[in-house]
C-alpha positions in Angstrom: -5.3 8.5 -6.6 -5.2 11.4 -4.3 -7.2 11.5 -1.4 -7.9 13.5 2.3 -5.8 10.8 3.9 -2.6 11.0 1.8 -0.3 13.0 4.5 -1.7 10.9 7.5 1.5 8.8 8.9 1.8 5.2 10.6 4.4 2.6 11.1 5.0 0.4 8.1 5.5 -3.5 9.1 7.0 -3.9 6.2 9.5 -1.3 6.0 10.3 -0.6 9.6 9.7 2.9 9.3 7.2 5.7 8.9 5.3 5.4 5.5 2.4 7.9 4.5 -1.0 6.8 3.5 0.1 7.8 0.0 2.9 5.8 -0.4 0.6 2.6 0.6 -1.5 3.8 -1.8 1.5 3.2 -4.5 3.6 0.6 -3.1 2.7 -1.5 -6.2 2.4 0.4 -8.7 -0.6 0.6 -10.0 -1.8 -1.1 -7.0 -1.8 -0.2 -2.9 0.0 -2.4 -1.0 -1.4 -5.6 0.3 -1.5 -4.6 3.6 -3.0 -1.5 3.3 -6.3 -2.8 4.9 -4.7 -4.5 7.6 -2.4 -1.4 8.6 -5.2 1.6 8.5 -8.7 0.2 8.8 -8.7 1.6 12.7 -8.5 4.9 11.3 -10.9 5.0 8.7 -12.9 2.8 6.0 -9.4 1.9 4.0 -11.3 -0.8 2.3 -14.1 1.2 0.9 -12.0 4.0 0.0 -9.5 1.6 -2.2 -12.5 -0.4 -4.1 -14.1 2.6 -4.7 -10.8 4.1 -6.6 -9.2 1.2 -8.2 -11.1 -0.6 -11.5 -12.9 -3.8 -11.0 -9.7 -5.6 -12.9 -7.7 -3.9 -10.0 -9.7 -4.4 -7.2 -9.7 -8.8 -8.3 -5.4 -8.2 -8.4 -5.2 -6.3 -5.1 -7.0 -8.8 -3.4 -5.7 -11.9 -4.6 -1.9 -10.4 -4.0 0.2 -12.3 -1.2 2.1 -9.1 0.8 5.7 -9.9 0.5 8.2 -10.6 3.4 10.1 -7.8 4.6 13.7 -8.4 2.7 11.8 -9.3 -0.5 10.3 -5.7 -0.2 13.8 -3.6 1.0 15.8 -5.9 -2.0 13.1 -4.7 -4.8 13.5 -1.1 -3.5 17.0 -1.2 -3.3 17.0 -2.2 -7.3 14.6 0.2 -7.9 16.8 3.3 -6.2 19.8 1.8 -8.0 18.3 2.2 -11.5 
């Protein structure tokens, strides 16, 4: 899903680091990250903008998924780089 607010930039909680709105977007695969709504809503409608791009099946995943801790997140990444 591309959108106007892909290059925009903000501290991920998560990571620790800087993460663009289009990485959120993708931090699941097929779905944004869980705490996409919590991270950007001051800057625009985040919430709107995901329901309206994801499928209905999507939308019911997204917002029953539990954000993972911190670690969890760095060791999946970590895996991920490695393979």
């Amino acid at each position: 899903m591309k959108t106007e607010h892909d290059h925009k930039l903000i501290r991920c909680p998560k990571l620790g680091d800087e993460m663009t709105f289009a990485y959120c977007l993708r931090e699941a695969g097929d779905l944004p990250c869980a705490r996409i709504v919590q991270c950007w809503f001051l800057f625009f409608d985040v919430a709107a903008l995901v329901k309206e791009n994801l499928t209905h099946e999507q939308w019911e995943r997204f917002t029953c998924a539990q954000p993972k801790d911190k670690v969890t997140s760095l060791i999946e990444i970590i895996k991920k780089a490695k393979r």
